[in-house]
FIDO-356086 format. One line per field, with one value per atom (N, C-alpha, C): atom name; residue in one letter; x, y, z. Coordinates in steps of 0.001 Angstrom, whole numbers. Layout:
atom c(CA,...)
rest c(a,...)
u c(X,...)
v c(Y,...)
w c(Z,...)
end
This chain:
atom c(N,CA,C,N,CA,C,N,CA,C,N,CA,C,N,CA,C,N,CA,C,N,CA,C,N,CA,C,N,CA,C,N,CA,C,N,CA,C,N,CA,C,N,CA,C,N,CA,C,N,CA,C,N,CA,C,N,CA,C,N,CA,C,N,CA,C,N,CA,C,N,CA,C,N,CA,C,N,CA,C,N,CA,C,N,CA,C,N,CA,C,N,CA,C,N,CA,C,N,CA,C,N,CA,C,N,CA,C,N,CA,C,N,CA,C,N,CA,C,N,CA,C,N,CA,C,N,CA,C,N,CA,C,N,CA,C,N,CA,C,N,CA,C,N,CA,C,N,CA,C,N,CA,C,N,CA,C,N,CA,C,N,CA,C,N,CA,C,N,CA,C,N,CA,C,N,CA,C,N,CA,C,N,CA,C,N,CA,C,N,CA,C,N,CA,C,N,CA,C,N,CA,C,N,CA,C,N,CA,C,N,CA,C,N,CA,C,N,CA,C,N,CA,C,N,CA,C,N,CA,C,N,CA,C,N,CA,C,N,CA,C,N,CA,C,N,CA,C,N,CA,C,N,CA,C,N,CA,C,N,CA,C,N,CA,C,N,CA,C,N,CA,C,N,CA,C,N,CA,C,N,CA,C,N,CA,C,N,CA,C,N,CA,C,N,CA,C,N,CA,C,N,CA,C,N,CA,C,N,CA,C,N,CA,C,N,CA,C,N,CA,C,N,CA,C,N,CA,C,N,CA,C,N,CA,C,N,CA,C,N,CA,C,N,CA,C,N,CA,C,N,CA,C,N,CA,C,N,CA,C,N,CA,C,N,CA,C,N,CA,C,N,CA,C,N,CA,C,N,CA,C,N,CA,C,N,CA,C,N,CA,C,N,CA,C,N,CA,C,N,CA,C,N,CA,C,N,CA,C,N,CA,C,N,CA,C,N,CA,C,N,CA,C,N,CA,C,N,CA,C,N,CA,C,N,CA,C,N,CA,C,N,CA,C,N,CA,C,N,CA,C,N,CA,C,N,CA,C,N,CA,C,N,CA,C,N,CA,C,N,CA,C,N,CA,C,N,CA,C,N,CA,C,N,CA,C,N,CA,C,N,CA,C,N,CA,C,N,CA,C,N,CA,C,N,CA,C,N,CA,C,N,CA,C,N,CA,C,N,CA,C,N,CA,C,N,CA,C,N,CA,C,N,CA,C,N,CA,C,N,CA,C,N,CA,C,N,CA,C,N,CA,C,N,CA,C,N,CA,C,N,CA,C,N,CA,C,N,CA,C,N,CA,C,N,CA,C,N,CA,C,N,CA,C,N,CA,C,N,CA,C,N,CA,C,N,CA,C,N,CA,C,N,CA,C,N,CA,C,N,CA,C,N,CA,C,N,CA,C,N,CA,C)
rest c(x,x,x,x,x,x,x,x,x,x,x,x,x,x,x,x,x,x,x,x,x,x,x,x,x,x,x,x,x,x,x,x,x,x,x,x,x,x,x,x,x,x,x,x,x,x,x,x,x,x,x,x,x,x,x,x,x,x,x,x,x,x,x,x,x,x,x,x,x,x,x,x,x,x,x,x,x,x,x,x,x,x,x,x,x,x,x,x,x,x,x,x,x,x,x,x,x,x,x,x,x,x,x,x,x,x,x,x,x,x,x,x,x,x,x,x,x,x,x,x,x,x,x,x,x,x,x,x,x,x,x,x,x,x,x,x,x,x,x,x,x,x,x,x,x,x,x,x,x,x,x,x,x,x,x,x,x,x,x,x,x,x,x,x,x,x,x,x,x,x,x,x,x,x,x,x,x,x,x,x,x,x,x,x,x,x,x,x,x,x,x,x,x,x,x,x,x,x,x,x,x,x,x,x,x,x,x,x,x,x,x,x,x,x,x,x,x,x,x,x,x,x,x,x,x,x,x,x,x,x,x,x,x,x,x,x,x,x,x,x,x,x,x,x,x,x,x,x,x,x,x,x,x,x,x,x,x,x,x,x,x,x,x,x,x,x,x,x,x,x,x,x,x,x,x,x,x,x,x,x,x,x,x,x,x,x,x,x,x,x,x,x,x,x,x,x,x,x,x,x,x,x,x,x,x,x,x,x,x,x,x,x,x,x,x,x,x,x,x,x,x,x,x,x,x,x,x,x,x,x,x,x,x,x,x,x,x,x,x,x,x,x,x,x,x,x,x,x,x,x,x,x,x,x,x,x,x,x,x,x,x,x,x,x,x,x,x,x,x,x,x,x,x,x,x,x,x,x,x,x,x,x,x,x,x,x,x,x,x,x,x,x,x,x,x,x,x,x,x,x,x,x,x,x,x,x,x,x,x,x,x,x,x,x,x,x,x,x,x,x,x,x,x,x,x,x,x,x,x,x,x,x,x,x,x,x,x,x,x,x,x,x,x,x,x,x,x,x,x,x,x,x,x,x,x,x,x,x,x,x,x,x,x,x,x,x,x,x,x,x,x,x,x,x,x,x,x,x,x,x,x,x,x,x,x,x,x,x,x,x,x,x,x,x,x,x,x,x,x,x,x,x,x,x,x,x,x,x,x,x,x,x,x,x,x,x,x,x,x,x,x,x,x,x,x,x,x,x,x,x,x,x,x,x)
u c(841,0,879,613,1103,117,-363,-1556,-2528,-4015,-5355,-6209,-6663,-7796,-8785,-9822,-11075,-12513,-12997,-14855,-15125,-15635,-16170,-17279,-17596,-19227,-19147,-19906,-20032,-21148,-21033,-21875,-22024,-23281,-23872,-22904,-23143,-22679,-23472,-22942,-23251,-24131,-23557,-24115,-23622,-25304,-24932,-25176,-24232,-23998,-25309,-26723,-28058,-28161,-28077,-28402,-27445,-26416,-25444,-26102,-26178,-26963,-28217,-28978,-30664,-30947,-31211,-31539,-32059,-32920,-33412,-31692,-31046,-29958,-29054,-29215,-27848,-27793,-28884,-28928,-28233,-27748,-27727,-26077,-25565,-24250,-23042,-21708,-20931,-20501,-20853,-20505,-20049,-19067,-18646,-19696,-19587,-21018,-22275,-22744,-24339,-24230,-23529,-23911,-23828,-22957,-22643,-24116,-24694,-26357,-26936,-27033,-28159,-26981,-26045,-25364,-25454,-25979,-26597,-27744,-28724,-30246,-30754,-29978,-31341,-30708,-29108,-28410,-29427,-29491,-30252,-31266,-32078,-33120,-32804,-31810,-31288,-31025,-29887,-29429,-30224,-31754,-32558,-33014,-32462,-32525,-31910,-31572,-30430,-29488,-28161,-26658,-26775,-28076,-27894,-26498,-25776,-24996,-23641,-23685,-22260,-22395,-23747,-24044,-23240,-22816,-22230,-20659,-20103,-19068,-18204,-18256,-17389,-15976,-14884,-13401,-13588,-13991,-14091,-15418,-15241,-16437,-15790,-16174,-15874,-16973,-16597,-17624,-16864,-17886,-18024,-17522,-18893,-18455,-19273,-18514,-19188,-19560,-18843,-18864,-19027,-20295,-20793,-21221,-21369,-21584,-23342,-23425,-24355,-24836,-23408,-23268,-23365,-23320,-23533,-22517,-21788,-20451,-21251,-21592,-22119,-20955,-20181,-19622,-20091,-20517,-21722,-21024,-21175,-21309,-20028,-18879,-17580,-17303,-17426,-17876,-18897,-19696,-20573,-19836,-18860,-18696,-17280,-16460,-15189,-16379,-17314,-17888,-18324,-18419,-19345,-17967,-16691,-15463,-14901,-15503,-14765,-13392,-12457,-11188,-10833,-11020,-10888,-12207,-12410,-13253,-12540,-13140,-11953,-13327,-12822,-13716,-13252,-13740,-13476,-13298,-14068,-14103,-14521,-14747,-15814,-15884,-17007,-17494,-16395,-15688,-14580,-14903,-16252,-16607,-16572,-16504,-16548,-15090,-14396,-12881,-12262,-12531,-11934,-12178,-13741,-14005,-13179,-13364,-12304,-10855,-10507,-9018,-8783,-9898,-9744,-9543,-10803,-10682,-9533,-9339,-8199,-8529,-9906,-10151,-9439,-9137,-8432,-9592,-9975,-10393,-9743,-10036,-8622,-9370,-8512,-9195,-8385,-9243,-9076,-9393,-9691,-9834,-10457,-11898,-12067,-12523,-11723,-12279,-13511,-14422,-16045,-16636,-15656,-15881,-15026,-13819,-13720,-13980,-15111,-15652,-16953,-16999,-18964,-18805,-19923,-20158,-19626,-18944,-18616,-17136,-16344,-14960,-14407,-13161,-12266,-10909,-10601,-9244,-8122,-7117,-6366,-5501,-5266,-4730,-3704,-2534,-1320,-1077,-968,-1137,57,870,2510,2092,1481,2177,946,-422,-1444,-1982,-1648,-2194,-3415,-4504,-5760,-5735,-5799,-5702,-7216,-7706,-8923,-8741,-8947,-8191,-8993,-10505,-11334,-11244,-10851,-10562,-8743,-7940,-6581,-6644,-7337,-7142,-6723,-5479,-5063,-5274,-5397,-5668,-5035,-4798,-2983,-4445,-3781,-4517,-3622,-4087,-2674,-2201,-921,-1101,-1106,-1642,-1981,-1202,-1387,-747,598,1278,2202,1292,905,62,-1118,-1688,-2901,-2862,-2212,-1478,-825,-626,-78,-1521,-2453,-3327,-4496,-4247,-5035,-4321,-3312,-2634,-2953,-3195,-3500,-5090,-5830,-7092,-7658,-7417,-7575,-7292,-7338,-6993,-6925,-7512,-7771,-6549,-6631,-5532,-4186,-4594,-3182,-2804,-3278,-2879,-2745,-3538,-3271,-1704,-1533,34,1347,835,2036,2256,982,1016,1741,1048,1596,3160,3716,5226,6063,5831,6312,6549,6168,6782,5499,4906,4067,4260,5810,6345,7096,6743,7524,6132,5300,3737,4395,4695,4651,3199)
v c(-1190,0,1245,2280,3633,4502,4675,5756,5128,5616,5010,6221,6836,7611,6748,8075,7321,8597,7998,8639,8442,9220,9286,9834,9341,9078,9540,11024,11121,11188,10546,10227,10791,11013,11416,11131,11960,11188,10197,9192,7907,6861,6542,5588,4093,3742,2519,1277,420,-869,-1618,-1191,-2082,-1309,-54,1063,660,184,-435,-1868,-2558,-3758,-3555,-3752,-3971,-5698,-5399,-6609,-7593,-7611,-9171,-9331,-8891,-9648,-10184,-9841,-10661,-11999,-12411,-14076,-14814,-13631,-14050,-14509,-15813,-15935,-14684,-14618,-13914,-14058,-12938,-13167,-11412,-11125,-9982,-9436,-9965,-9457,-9816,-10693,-10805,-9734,-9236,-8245,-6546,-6929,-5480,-5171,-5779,-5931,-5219,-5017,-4404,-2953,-2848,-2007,-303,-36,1224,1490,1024,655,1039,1337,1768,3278,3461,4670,6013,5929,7087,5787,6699,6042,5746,6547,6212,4969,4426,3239,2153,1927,1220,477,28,-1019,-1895,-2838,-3409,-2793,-2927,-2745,-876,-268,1147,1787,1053,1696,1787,416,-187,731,626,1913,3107,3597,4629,4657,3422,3407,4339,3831,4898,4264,4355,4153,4248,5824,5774,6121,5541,6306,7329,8472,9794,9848,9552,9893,10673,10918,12076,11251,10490,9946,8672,7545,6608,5422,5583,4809,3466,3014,1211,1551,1962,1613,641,714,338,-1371,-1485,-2897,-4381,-4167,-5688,-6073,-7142,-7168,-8506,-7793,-8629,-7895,-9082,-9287,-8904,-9283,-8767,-7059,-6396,-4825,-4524,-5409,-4943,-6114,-7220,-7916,-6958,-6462,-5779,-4476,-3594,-2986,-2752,-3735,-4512,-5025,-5442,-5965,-4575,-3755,-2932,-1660,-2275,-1308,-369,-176,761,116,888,575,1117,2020,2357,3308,3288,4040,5396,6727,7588,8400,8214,8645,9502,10319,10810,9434,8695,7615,6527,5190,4183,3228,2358,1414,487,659,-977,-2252,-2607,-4033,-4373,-3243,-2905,-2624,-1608,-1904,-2794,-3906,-5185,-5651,-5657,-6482,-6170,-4915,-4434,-4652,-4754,-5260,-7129,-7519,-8994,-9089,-8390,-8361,-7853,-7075,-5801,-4654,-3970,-3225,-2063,-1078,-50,895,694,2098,2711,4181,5095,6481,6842,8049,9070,10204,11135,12447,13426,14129,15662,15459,16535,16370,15120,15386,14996,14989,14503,16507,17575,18678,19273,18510,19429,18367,17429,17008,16696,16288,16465,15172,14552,13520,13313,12681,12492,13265,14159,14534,13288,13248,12974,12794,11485,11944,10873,11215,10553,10263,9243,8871,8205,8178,8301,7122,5526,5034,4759,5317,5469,6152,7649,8685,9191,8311,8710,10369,11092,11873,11964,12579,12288,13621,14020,15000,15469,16006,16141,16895,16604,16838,18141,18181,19051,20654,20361,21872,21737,20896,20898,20737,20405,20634,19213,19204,17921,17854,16703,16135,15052,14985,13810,13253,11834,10629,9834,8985,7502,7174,6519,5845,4555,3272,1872,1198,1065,156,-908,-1207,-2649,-3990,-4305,-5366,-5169,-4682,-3919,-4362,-3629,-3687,-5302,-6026,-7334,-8187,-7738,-9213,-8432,-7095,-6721,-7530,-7727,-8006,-9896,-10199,-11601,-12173,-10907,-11166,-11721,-10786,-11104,-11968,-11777,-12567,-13981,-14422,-16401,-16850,-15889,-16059,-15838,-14517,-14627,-15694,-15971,-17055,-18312,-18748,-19889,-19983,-18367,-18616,-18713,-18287,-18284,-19584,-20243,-21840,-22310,-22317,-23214,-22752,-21491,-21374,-21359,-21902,-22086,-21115,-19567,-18484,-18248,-18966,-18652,-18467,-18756,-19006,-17293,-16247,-15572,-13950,-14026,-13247,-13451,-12129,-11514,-11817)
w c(0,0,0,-524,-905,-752,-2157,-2535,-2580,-2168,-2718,-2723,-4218,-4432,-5045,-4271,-4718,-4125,-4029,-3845,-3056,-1904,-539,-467,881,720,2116,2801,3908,4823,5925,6636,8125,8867,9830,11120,12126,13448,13463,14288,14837,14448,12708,12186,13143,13578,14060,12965,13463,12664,12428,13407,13107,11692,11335,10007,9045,9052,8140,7778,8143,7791,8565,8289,8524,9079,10382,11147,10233,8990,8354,7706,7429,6683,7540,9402,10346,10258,9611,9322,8620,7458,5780,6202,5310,5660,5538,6075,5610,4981,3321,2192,1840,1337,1062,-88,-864,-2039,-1680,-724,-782,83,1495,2466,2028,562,24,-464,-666,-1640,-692,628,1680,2087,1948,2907,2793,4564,4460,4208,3998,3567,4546,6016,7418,7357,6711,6877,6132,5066,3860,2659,2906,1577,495,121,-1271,-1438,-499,-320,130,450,934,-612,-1623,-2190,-2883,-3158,-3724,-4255,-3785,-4243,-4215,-3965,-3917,-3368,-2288,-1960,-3035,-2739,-4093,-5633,-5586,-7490,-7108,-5798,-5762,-5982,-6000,-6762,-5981,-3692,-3034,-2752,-2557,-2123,-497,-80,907,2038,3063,4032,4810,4758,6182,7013,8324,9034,10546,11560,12902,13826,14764,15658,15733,16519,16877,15474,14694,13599,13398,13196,13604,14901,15779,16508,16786,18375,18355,18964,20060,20410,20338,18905,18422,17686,17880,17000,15350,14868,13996,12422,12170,11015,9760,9284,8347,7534,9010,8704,8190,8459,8006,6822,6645,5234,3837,4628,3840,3202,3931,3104,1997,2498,1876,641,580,-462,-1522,-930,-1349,-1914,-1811,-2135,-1640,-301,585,933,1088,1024,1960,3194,4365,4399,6672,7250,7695,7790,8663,8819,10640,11596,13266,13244,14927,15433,15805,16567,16218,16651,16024,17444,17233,18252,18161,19143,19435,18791,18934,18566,17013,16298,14449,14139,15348,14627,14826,16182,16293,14886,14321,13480,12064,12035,10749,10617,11788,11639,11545,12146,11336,10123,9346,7864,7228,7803,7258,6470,7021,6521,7282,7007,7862,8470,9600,10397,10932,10342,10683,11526,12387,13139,12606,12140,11309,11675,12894,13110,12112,12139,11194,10194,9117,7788,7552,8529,7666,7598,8300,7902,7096,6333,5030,3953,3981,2851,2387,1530,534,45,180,-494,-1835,-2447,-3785,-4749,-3271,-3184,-3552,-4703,-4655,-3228,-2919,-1554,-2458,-1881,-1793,-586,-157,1475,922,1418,1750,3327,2634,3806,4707,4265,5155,5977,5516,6133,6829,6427,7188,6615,5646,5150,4052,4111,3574,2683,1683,832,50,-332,-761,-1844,-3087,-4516,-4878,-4725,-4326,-4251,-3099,-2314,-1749,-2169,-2055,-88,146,2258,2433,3299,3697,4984,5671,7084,7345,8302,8849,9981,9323,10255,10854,12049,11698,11131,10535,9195,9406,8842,8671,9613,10674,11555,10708,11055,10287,10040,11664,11126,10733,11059,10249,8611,8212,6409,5996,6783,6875,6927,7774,7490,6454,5956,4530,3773,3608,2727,2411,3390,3430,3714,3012,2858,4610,6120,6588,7799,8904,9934,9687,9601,9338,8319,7243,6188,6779,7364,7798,8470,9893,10803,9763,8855,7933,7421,6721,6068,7053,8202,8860,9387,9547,9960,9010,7678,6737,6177,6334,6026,7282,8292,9689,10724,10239,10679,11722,12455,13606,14928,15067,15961,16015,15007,15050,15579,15691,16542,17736,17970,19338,19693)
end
């Protein structure tokens, strides 16, 4: 990872994770594309029908505070939007139980101070995942985030926690996880 631009999509304080997936789909298996099909559907109307969200064709989500939240650690919500092409979250804050979950996957939730106020739905960014800088092609305003943890970027890279722990089993280097 280096550079990733793309299309952001910004969102309300304290989208909870029941509004990201809609309680009839916590059933549905975890599937990165069937959960991308509902995602955001309780968030804005627009998105309340098939793949509405994914038609938007976003890179990224910006959001305020409290991001997923909403105490339910249901998988789904972070499958769903890896399905749906978000390529990182950047948020004031988010519900613990969604960034545990995102860092299984390896999706990056990143705390970002600010930028869900210097951006508009459908800005161009480009993030800078070394250096943790978020640029907004837009209006030229940059904003310094974390940048991608090491392992963080290590089990993206391996499609995920499970994967990861798999390769390190299977090339012997398991012994080497602090």
């Amino acid at each position: 990872m280096a550079k990733i631009t793309g299309k952001c999509w910004v969102a309300s304080d304290y989208v909870m994770a029941y509004d990201i997936i809609i309680q009839r789909f916590w059933t549905s298996p975890i599937d990165k594309a069937e959960n991308a099909k509902w995602v955001m559907a309780g968030v804005a109307e627009e998105f309340n029908r098939e793949n509405g969200f994914v038609e938007g064709g976003f890179t990224f989500i910006v959001a305020a505070h409290n991001f997923a939240g909403g105490g339910k650690s249901i998988e789904h919500v972070v499958a769903g939007l890896m399905g749906a092409g978000i390529q990182a979250v950047f948020a004031n804050s988010f519900s613990r139980l969604q960034f545990r979950n995102a860092i299984n996957y390896g999706l990056p939730f990143i705390t970002c101070r600010d930028l869900a106020k210097g951006c508009q739905t459908g800005d161009e960014l480009e993030w800078d995942t070394e250096s943790g800088t978020v640029l907004n092609l837009r209006t030229g305003e940059a904003f310094h985030s974390v940048p991608v943890a090491p392992f963080v970027a290590d089990v993206a890279a391996e499609g995920g926690l499970m994967n990861f722990i798999r390769n390190k089993i299977a090339d012997g280097s398991i012994h080497e996880l602090h």
